[in-house]
Each structure stands twice: as structure tokens, then as C-alpha cells.
C-alpha positions as CSV (number, residue, x, y, z in Angstrom):
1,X,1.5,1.5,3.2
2,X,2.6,5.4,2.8
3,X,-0.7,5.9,3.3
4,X,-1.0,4.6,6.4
5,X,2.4,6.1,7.5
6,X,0.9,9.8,6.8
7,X,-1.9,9.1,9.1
8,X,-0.5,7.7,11.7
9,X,2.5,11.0,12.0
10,X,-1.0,12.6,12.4
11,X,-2.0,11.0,14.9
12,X,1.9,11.4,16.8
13,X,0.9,14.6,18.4
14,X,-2.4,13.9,19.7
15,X,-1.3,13.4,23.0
16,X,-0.1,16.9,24.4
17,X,1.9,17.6,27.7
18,X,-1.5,18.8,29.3
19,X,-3.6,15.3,28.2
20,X,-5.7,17.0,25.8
21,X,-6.7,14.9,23.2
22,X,-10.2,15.7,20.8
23,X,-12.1,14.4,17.9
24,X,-11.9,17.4,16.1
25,X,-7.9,18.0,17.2
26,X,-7.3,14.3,15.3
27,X,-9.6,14.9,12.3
28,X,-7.7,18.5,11.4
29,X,-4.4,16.4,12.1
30,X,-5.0,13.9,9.6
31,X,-7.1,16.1,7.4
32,X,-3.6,18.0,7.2
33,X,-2.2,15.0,5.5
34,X,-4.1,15.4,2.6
35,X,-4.8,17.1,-0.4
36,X,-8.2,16.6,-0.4
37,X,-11.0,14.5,1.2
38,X,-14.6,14.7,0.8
39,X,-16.3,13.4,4.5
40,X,-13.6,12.7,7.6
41,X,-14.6,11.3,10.8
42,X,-12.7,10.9,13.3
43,X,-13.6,9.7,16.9
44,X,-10.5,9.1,19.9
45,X,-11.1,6.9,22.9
46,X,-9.5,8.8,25.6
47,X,-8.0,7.2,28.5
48,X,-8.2,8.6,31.8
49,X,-6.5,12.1,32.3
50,X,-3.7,10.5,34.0
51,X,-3.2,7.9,31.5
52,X,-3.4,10.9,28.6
53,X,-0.1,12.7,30.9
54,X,1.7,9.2,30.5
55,X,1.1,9.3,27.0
56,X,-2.0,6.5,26.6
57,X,-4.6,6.7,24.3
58,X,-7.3,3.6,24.3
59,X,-8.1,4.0,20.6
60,X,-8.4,5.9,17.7
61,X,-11.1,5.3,14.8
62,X,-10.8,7.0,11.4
63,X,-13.4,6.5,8.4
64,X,-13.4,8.6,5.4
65,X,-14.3,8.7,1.4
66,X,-12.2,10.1,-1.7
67,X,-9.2,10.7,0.3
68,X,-5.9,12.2,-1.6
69,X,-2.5,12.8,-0.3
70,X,-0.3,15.8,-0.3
71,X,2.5,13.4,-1.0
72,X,1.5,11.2,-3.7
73,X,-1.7,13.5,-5.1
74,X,-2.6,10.9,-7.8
75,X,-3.2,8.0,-4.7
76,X,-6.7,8.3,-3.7
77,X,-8.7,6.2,-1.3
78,X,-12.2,5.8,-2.4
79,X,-12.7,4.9,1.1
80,X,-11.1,4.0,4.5
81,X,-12.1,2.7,7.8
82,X,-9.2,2.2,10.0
83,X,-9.6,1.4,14.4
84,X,-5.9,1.4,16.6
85,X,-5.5,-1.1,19.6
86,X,-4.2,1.2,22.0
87,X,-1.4,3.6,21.7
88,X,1.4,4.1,24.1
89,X,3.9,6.8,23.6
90,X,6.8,7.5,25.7
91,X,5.9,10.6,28.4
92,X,9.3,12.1,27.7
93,X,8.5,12.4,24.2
94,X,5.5,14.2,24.3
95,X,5.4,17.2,22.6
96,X,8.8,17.0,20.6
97,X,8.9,16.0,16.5
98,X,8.7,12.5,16.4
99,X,7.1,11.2,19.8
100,X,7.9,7.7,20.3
101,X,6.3,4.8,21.0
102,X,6.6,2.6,24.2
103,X,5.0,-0.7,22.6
104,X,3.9,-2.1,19.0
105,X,1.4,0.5,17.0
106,X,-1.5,-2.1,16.1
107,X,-4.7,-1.6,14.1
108,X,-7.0,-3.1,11.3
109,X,-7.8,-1.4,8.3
110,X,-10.8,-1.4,5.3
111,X,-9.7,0.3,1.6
112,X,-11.9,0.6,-1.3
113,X,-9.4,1.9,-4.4
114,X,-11.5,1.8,-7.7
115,X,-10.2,1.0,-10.6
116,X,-10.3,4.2,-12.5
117,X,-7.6,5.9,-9.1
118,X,-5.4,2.8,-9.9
119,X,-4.9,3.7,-13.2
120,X,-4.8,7.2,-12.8
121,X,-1.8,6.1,-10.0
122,X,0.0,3.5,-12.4
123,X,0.5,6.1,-15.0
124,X,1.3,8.5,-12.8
125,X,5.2,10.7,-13.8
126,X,6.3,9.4,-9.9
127,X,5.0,5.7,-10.4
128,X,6.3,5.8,-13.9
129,X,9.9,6.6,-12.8
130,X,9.2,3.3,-10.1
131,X,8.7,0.9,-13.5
132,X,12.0,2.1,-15.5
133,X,13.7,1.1,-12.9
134,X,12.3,-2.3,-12.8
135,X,13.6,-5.0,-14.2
136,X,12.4,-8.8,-15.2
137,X,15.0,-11.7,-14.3
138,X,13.9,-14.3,-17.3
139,X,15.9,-17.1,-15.5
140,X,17.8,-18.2,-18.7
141,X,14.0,-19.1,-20.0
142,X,14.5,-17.0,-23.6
143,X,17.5,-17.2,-26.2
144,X,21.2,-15.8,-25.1
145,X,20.6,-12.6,-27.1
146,X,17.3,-12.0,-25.0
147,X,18.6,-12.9,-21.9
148,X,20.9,-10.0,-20.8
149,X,18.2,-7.3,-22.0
150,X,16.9,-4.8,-19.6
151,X,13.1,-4.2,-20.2
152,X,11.0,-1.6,-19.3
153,X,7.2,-0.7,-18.3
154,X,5.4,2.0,-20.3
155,X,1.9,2.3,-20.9
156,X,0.1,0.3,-18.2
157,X,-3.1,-0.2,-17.7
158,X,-5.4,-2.6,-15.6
159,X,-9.0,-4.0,-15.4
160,X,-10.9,-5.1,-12.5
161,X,-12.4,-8.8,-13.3
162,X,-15.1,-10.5,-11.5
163,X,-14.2,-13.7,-9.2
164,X,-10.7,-11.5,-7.8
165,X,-9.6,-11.8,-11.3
166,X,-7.5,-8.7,-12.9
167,X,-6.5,-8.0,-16.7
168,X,-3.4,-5.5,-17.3
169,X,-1.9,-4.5,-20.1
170,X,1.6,-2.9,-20.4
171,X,4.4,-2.1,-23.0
172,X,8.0,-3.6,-23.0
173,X,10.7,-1.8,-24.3
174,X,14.0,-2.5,-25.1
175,X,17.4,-1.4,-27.3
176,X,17.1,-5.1,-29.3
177,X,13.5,-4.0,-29.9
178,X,12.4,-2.8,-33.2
179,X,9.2,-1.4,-31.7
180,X,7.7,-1.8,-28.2
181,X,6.2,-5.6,-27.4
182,X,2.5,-5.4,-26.0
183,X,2.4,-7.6,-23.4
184,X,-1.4,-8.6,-21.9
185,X,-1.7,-10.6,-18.5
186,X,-4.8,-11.9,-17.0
187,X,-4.6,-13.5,-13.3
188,X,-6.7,-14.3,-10.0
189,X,-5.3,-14.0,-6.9
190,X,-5.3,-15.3,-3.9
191,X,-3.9,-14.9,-0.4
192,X,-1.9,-17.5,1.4
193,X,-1.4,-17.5,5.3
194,X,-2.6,-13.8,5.5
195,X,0.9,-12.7,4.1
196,X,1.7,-14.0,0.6
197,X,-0.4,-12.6,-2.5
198,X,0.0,-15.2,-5.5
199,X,-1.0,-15.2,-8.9
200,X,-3.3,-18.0,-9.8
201,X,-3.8,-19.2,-13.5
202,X,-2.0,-16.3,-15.5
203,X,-2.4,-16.2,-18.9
204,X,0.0,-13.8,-20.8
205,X,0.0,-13.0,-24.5
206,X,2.6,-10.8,-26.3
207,X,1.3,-9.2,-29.5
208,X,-1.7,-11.5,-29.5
209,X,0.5,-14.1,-29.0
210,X,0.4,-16.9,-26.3
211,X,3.8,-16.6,-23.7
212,X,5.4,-20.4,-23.2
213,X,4.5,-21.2,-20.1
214,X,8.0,-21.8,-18.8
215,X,8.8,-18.1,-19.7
216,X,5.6,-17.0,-17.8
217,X,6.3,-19.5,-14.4
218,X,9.7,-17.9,-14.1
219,X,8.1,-14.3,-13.9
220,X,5.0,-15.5,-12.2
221,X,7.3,-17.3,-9.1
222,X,9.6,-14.1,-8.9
223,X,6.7,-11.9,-8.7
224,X,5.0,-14.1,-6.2
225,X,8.4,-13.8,-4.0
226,X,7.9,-10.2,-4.1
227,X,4.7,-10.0,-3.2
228,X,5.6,-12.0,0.3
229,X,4.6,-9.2,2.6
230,X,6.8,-11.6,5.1
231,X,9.6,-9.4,3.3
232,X,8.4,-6.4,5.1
233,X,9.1,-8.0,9.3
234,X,12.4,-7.7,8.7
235,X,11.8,-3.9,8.7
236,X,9.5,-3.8,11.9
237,X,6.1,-4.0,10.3
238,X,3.4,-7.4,10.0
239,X,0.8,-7.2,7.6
240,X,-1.9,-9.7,7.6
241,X,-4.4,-9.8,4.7
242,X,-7.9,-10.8,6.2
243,X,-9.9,-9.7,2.8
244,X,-9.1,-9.3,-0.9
245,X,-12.3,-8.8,-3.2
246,X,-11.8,-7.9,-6.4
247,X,-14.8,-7.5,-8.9
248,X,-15.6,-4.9,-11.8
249,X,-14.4,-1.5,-11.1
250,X,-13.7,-1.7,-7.5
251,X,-10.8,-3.5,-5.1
252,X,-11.6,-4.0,-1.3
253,X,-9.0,-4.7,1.0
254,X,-8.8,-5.3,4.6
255,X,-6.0,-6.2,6.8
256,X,-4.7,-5.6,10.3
257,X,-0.9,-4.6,10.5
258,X,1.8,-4.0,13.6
259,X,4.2,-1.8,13.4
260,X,7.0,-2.5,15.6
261,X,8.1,1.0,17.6
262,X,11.9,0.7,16.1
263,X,10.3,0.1,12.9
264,X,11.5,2.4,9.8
265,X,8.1,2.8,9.0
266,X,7.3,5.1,11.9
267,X,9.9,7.8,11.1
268,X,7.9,11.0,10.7
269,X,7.3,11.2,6.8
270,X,8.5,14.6,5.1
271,X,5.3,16.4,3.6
């Protein structure tokens, strides 16, 4: 999503006080989003003249391959397609920081990670820091003197399965631990009503051994919660999965998302 976010505060200052708006003005100010990218096309629908003074652009296509933020320089995008509905800003912004927009930022978007960048982004110092701070709720489902423990992720790592199927593997750690527990998961996925990404059929094994499969429901419901991208409209922003194929070293997704304009998400990210 922060990928998204960087491209489209390139995109804020396309439209200038004097209506002009180019290919090549878009590609260099998306290409200065990034740390790297090896091919970037970029093509703008311009509206008529007038309509470009008022702030109205008819459309704005993007496609590119290996594609690396200055933000986050281990994400990279093997590849991207993304097309805008049409974007409105308000006239009065023009020109200034953060240009507004006058009505909802729409548009559908193609990724291709592979799963060599996923790793390389999972074990990552920044994502790193993300995992210690999470924590797993075991809903009463182990002993008392398990229970209260705080675990944390270290050493992740996934695999890319055939039929949207995806094996991980990830250390637990913990004070009541004598040495980390190595925790293996393998699960489908599948998408429900565009919005909800569930697990289906996880199988989990700790040091070789199988999880009981109450332990691994409580997780498996909580994580399913999370991954609700309902969660994210109460923050201005729809997201609508309309393709998830997983299969051996490669993840395509595509999806079509609305950003609402006093959304969170459109605040003009610091580079």
C-alpha cells in the first residue's frame, strides 16, 4: 500500500497552474520515488486545456519492471501495471505541497513480487523491528505458564507453492524458552468478497512436531481478522482483491482500490 501512496504524491503535481501535464513530466515524477527501476512507462490522458486549469486529469497509466523504493529499498516490484479513473484536484490547490483532491482517487492495479524480494523484504532490519513488536493472543489454548508469554518472530522465511499455496518458516522466541521453537506453517489462501484474505487448511508443526489444532484455529481466526482489508475503510481507503495467484516463485496480485480524498493515506509521504 506505501507503494502505492509514493506514486500517487508523484502524480500530485502533475497538474500545474498553466495545464501542463506530459508523459515524460509524470514518468520523472514517479521515477523520483524510487531508488531504482529498470523500464518506466508512463502515458497521461489529458483533458482539455481548460479542464487541466480546473485541476482534471482523464487518466493516468503507469507500467514498469524491478521497481525499488527510496523509502523501503528492500520492497521491490518485479512488475506493476497500474490505470487511474480520473483525477480531480481542487484549482486552488494547484501548485502548493499537498494538492488536494475534489472527489475519490480510484484505480486498478497488477503486482508481480517474486519470492526471492519477499524474503529479501521479510528479513529486512525495518520489517524485522515490525515482527518484535508483534505479538500472538493464544486465547487461553496452551497451559497458564504459556499463556501470558510474549513471543517473538526471528528468522522467517517463505516459499511460494503451486495451487495459491505458501510454506513459511519462522523462529519463536521467548524468556520461558530454553532455545528458540521452530515453527513451520503451510496454507492456501483464498479471497472472500474481494476484501477478506483467509487461510485455508494450515498445517503447523513446531520442532517437527504437529500443532493441536485448537492452538492453530485460535491463531489461524485472529490472523484471518487482520487480514480483513474491511479494516482499512475506516481510514478512507477500499481495497478489492480481483486476483490472487500464487505458484512457485512468483505472486500476482491485482486489485482496484479508492482512496477517499480525506483519507490518511493521501497525506504526502516524507522521502
Amino acid at each position: 500500500m506505501e507503494f502505492f501512496i509514493l506514486l500517487v504524491s508523484g502524480l500530485l503535481g502533475l497538474v500545474t497552474p498553466v495545464g501542463l501535464v506530459a508523459d515524460q513530466t509524470a514518468e520523472n515524477a514517479i521515477r523520483s520515488q524510487l531508488a531504482q527501476v529498470e523500464q518506466l512507462q508512463v502515458r497521461v490522458d489529458n483533458a482539455p486545456t481548460h479542464q487541466l486549469l480546473q485541476g482534471k486529469v482523464e487518466k493516468v497509466r503507469v507500467a514498469g519492471r524491478s521497481l525499488q523504493l527510496k523509502k523501503w529499498q528492500d520492497i521491490r516490484i518485479a512488475a506493476l501495471e497500474l490505470e487511474t479513473d480520473a483525477i480531480e484536484l481542487e484549482p486552488r490547490s494547484l501548485g502548493k505541497k499537498r494538492p488536494l483532491f475534489k472527489r475519490p482517487l480510484q484505480a486498478g492495479v497488477r503486482l508481480v513480487l517474486t519470492q526471492q524480494d519477499i524474503n529479501k523484504l521479510i528479513q529486512s532490519p525495518q520489517f524485522m523491528v515490525m515482527l518484535q513488536k508483534l505479538k500472538i493472543n493464544t486465547g487461553g489454548s496452551l497451559n497458564t505458564a504459556q499463556k501470558n508469554s510474549v513471543y517473538h518472530f526471528t528468522n522467517p522465511n517463505v516459499k511460494f507453492l503451486a495451487d495459491n499455496r505458501l510454506s513459511a518458516q519462522v523462529e519463536l522466541q521467548d524468556r520461558s524458552l530454553d532455545k528458540p521453537l521452530s515453527i513451520r506453517v503451510e496454507s492456501g489462501f483464498r479471497i472472500v468478497g474481494g476484501r477478506n484474505i483467509q487461510l485455508v487448511n494450515p498445517i503447523v508443526a513446531a520442532n517437527g512436531e504437529q500443532v493441536p489444532p485448537q492452538f492453530v484455529n485460535t491463531v489461524v481466526n485472529n490472523l484471518n481478522k487482520r487480514l480483513d482489508l474491511s479494516n482499512l475503510e475506516g481510514d478512507g481507503l477500499q481495497v478489492r482483491i480481483l486476483k490472487l495467484n500464487m505458484k512457485p516463485e512468483e505472486l500476482e496480485i491485482a486489485a482496484f482500490l479508492r482512496v477517499e480524498p480525506s483519507s490518511r493515506f493521501l497525506e504526502t509521504p516524507s522521502l
